[in-house]
N, C-alpha and C positions, 0 to 999 in steps of 0.2 A: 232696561228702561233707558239710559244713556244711548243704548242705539239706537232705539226709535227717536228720541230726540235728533240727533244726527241725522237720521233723516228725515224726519219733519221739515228741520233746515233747510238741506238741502232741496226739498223740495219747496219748501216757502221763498229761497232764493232765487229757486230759477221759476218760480212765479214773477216774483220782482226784478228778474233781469229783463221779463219777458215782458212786462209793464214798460218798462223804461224804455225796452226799444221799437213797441208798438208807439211809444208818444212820439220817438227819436222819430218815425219814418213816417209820422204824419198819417196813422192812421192805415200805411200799407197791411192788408190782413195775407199777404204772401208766409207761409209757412217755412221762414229760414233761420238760421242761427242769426245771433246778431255779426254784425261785421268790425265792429271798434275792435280793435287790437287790445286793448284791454280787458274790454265787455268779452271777447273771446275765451283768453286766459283766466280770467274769470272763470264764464262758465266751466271750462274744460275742467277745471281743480276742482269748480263745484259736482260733477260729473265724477270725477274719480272718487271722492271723500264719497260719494254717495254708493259708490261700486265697493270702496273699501269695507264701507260699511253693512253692506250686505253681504259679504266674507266675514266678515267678524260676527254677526249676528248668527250665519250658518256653525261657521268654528264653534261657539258658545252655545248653541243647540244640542252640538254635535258631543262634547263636553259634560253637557249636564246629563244628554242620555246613560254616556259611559258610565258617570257616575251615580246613575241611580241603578242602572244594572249589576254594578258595583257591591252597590247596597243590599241592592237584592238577593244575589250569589254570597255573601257574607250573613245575611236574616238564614238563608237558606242551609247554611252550612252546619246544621245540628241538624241534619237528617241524616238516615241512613242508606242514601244511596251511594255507592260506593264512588272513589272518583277513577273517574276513565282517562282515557288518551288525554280527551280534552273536554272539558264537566265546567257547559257553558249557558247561561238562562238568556234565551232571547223574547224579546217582548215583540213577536212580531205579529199575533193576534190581538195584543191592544195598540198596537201602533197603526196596523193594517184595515182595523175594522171598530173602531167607534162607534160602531152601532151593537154589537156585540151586546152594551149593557142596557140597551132599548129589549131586547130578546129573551136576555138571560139577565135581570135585574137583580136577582144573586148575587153576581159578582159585586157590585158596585160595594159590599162590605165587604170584600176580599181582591179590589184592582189587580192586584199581582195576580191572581190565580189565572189571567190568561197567558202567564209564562209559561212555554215546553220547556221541562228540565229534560235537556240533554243529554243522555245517561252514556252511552258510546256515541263516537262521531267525532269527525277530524273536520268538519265544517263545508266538506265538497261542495261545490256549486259549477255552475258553467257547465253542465252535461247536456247531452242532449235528451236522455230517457233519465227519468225517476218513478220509480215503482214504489206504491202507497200501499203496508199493510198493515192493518189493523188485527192486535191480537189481544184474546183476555184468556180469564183466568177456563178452562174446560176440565169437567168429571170425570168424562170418562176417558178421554187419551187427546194428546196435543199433536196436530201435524205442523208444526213450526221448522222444526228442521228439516223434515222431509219434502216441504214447500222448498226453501233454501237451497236444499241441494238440489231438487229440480230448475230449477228459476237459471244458480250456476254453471248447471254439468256440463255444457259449452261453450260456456265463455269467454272469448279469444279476451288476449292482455289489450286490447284499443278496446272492445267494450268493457271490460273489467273499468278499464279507465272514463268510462265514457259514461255512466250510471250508477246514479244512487238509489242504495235499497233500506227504504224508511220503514223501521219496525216500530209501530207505535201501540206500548202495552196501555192497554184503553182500560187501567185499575189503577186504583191509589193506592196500595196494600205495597208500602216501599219495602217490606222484603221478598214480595213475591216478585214484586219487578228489579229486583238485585237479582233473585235466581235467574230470570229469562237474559239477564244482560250477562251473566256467568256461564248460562248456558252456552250462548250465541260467540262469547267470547271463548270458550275451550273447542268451539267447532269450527268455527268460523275467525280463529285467529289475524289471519293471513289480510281477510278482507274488511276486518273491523278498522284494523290501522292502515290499512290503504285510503280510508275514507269509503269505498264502496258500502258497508252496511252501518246503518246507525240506528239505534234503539231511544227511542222520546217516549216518556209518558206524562202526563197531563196534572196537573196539583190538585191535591184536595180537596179543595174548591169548588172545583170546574163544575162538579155535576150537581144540577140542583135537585129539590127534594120529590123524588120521584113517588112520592106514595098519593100525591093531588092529582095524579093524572086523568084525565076522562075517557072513560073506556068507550072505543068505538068500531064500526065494521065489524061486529061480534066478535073482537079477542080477545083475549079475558085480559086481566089487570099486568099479570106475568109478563104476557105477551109486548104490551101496549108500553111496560117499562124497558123492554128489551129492545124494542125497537125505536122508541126513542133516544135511549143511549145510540143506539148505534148509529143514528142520524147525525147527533153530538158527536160521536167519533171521528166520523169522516169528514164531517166540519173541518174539527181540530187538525185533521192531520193532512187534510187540503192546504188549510192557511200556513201550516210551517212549511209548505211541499213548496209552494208557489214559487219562492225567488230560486231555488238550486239549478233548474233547468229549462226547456224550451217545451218539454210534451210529458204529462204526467198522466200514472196510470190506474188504476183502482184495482187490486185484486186482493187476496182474500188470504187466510192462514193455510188451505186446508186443500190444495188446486195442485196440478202436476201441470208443468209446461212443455210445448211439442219443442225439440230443439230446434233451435236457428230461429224462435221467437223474435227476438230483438232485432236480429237485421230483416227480417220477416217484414216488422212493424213496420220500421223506417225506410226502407222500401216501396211500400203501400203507401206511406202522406207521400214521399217524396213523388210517386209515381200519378199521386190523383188528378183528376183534371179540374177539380175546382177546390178552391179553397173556405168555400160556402159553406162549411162544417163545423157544427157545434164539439159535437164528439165521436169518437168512431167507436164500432165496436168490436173488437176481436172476442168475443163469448157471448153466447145468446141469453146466460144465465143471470140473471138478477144484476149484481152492481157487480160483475166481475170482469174484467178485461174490458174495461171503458175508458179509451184514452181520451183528455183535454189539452186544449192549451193551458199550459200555465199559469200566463196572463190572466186566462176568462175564472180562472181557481176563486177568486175574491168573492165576483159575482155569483157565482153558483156558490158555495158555499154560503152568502149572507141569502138567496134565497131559503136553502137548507132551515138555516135558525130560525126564522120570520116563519118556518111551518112544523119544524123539527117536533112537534108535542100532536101532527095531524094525522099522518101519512108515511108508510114504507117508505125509505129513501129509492127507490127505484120509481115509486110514483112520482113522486115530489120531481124527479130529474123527466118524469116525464112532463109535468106537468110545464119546467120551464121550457120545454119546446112548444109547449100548446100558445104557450104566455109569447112566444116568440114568432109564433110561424101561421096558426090560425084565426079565420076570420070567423067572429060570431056569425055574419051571415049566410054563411056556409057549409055542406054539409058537416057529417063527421069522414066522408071520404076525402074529400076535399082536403081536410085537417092530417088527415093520415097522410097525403099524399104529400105535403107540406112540410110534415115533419120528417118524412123520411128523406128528404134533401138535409134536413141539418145532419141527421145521425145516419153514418155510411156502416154499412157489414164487410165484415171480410168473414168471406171462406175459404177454407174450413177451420173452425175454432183453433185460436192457440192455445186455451188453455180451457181444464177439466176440470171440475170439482168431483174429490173423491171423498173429504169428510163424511163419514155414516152418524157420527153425533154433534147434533149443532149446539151453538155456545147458547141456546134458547136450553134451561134443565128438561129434558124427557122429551126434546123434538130430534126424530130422526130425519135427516137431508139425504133423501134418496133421488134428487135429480140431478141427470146427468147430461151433459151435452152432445145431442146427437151428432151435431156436424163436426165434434174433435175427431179429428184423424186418428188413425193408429198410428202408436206411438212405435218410430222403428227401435229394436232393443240392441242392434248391432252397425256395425257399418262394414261392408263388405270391399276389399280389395282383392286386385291381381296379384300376388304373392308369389315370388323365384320358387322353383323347386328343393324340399328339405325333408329331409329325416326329422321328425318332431320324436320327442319324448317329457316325462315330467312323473314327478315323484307324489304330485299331488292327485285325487281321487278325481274323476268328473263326477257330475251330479247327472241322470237320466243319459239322454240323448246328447248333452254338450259335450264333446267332445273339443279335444286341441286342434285336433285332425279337421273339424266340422267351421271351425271357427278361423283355423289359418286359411283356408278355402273358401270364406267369405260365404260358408251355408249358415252359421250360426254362431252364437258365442259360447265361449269356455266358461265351463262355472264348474269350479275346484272345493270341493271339500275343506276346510277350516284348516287356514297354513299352520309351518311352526316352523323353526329355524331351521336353515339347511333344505328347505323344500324350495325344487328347481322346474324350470323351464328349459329344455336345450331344441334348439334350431341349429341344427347340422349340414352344412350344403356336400350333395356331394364331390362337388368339387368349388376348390378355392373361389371365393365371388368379391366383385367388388361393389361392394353394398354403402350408399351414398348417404341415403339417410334410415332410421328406424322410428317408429312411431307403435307404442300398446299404452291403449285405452282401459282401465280398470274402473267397473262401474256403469250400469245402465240407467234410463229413467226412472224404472220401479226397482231399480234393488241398485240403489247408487253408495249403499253402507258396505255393497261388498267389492272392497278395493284393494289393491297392494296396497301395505304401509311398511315400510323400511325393509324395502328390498330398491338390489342395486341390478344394474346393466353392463354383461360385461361380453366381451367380442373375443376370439379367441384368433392370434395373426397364424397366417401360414408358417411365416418364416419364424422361426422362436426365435433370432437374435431379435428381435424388432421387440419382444418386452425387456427384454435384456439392457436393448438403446431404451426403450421410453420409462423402463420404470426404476432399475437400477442408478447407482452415481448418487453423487451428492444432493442434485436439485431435481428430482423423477418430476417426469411431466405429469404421470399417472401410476393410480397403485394399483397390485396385482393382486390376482385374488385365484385359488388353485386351480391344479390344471393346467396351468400357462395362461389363464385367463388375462386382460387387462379392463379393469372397470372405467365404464366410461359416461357413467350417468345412475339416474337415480327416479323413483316413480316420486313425486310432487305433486300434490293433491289429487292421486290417482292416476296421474298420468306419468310418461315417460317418453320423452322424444328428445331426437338432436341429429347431430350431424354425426358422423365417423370419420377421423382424421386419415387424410392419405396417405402418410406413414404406416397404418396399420392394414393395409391392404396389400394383398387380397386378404380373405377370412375365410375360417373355414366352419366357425360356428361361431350363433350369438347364446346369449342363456339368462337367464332372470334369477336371482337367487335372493330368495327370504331368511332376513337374518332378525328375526325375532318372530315369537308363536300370536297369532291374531285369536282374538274371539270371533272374528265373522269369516265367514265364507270368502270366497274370492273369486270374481268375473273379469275377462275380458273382453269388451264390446268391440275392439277396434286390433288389430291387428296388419303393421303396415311396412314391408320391407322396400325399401327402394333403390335399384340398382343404378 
């Protein structure tokens, strides 16, 4: 109250300075400051006091929000969701949409409930991709991680850094959404605390009493609640998406991605020729692979609520193009033709749905996208000439042999410790860098895990020099071997130090027994 008084002031003074010097000039209606030396200094303090105080009123703002969030996250703190990296309540759906309680009048005896509690998340923002997925509670089996590790399986460290991946469990059952944030956290360690993936679900609140709904388009009542939440969902997890990045994306729990997705995408906006687009769409299927700005996240979303109780969200997103692009006087080709300038295609799909049970009880999701490409399962290079061998079994036709030749990938029978890889040249090489891939798109669970890289030098003083002595650069591992790396989340690559050259074999060795199987899609020597 004190600073709107201050500037009441200050604005009722430079009314009355501006009086005074309309009389001073007799009346000149010239639009200048006054000119008295005084009358100047004057205003100019009156001018600052009024600037000051429009900082102090923002500060004070700024203030009482923390501290109601404050409040919030302390009311909040007798729940059972466990606390993460960083377990933070942001109000940015009732900050951002005010309208909200025109929609969903619900809430209005429960304000707070349009907080996302934070459950993982290190707070990322400034990316340029954020990927939206919406996951509940499913019957008959969950493809959440196996989305995950598709979404991953190439992801260089600049897009690791460059993209947040929004898990948002669309249930209020707080220990079922402690298990999915347990989950994601023992698989996805690495990427939780990077800030790349974060898990939000919605408060108790949120969802209103869904048994009033009016059944319509003949789906039964089941139906008509399932898809209204879902409409609620992707609301919610638009309006927390909105401020992290510059392009955000809609996809789904249950989809395999074609790699090189991501620079794929970015690519495509950067290469379009008009910027005339509402949304694009990389999948032809329902609400999957539909990038937006942003920005435009608010707007489409408060369309959403304003219908969310009518219509599939995929009509609804059509409809705001109808809303935006068609003339009633006009045909319906006319309109088609209209709207397909806001929403652009890319082919061929980058991403697939494979779910056979959808989170609707007893509906099977049998469609599939015909314009997804096939999915390559290997990557082929020119590879120096070696003597391969390996302790491990192949499964059919994969062979070592098939796979260091760039016809196919290796897939090994269930390691156990002591089971090896040897690449043998037959004569000394000097081999610059190594690169093996463990893991494909459909079977990315079957990877190395704690096995090392070790290179064998021609010259045996040379581990003698690098791994002996007081301070070893590197440690040895049998056979004359010297280890010089390590597989990391399936993979394994680096450089080879010049000291250790020539070589006369590289080798893979598994030093603990896996439950799964074991692939390599990539296999890369470089002289």
């Amino acid at each position: 109250m004190r600073l709107n008084h201050i500037k009441l002031g200050c604005i009722l003074a430079c009314a009355f300075l501006s009086l005074t010097w309309l009389t001073a000039h007799n009346g000149n209606d010239k639009d200048e400051p006054p000119h008295h030396p005084d009358m100047i200094q004057l205003y100019e303090r009156l001018l600052a006091a009024e600037f000051k105080g429009e900082l102090l009123s923002r500060e004070l703002s700024s203030v009482l929000t923390s501290l109601r969030n404050l409040t919030i996250s302390n009311n909040n703190s007798s729940t059972n969701i466990p606390e993460g990296p960083i377990k933070r309540n942001l109000s940015l759906l009732s900050s951002r949409l005010p309208n909200a309680y025109l929609y969903l009048p619900h809430l209005r005896d429960h304000p707070d409930s349009l907080i996302p509690n934070v459950v993982l998340g290190q707070g990322r923002t400034g990316v340029s991709l954020v990927l939206g997925i919406p996951t509940v509670k499913r019957q008959k089996q969950s493809y959440l991680v196996s989305t995950l590790n598709s979404l991953l399986y190439d992801f260089s460290p600049s897009e690791r850094n460059d993209t947040v991946i929004i898990i948002f469990v669309a249930e209020t059952d707080a220990e079922y959404v402690n298990s999915v944030a347990e989950l994601l956290e023992m698989n996805f360690s690495k990427d939780v605390h990077s800030g790349l993936l974060e898990v939000v679900s919605p408060s108790q609140y949120f969802y209103p009493n869904f048994s009033r709904l009016r059944e319509t388009f003949g789906d039964s009542k089941e139906r008509v609640k399932w898809r209204t939440k879902q409409n609620l969902d992707y609301s919610f997890l638009m309006l927390y998406a909105q401020e992290k990045g510059t392009y955000y994306v809609q996809l789904e729990d249950d989809i395999v991605a074609n790699p090189g997705y991501s620079q794929t995408m970015k690519t495509y906006v950067r290469n379009l020729a008009t910027d005339d687009w509402m949304f694009l769409e990389f999948s032809q299927l329902g609400f999957i692979g539909k990038m937006f700005r942003a920005r435009d996240l608010p707007m489409i979303a408060e369309f959403f609520l304003m219908f969310y109780k009518d219509k599939p969200i995929d009509w609804l997103l059509d409809h705001i193009l109808w809303v935006k692009a068609c003339n009633p006087e006009k045909d319906a080709k006319d309109c088609n033709l209209q709207k397909g300038l806001l929403k652009l295609r890319y082919k061929p799909s980058l991403f697939q749905h494979v779910g056979l049970h959808s989170s609707l009880s007893g509906k099977l999701q049998k469609l599939k996208d015909k314009d997804f490409g096939k999915m390559p399962l290997f990557a082929a290079h020119t590879n120096p000439p070696a003597e391969l061998s390996s302790s491990l079994k192949h499964y059919q036709q994969h062979t070592l042999e098939r796979a260091y030749k760039g016809q196919d990938f290796f897939w090994g029978l269930t390691p156990t410790a002591k089971d090896f890889i040897l690449l043998s040249f037959p004569q000394p090489r000097t081999v610059t860098r190594y690169l093996f891939r463990s893991g494909n798109i459909e079977n990315n669970g079957d990877k190395f895990y704690n096995t090392t890289v070790a290179v064998l030098p021609s010259d045996s003083s040379v581990r003698d020099r690098l791994v002996g002595g007081q301070s070893p650069q590197y440690k040895g591992s049998y056979g004359g071997f010297i280890v010089i790396g390590c597989f990391v989340d399936g993979v394994a690559e680096g450089q080879i130090d010049a000291q250790m050259q020539p070589i006369s074999a590289l080798r893979l060795l598994v030093h603990s027994d896996s439950d799964m199987w074991v692939l390599l899609s990539e296999i890369f020597i470089q002289l």
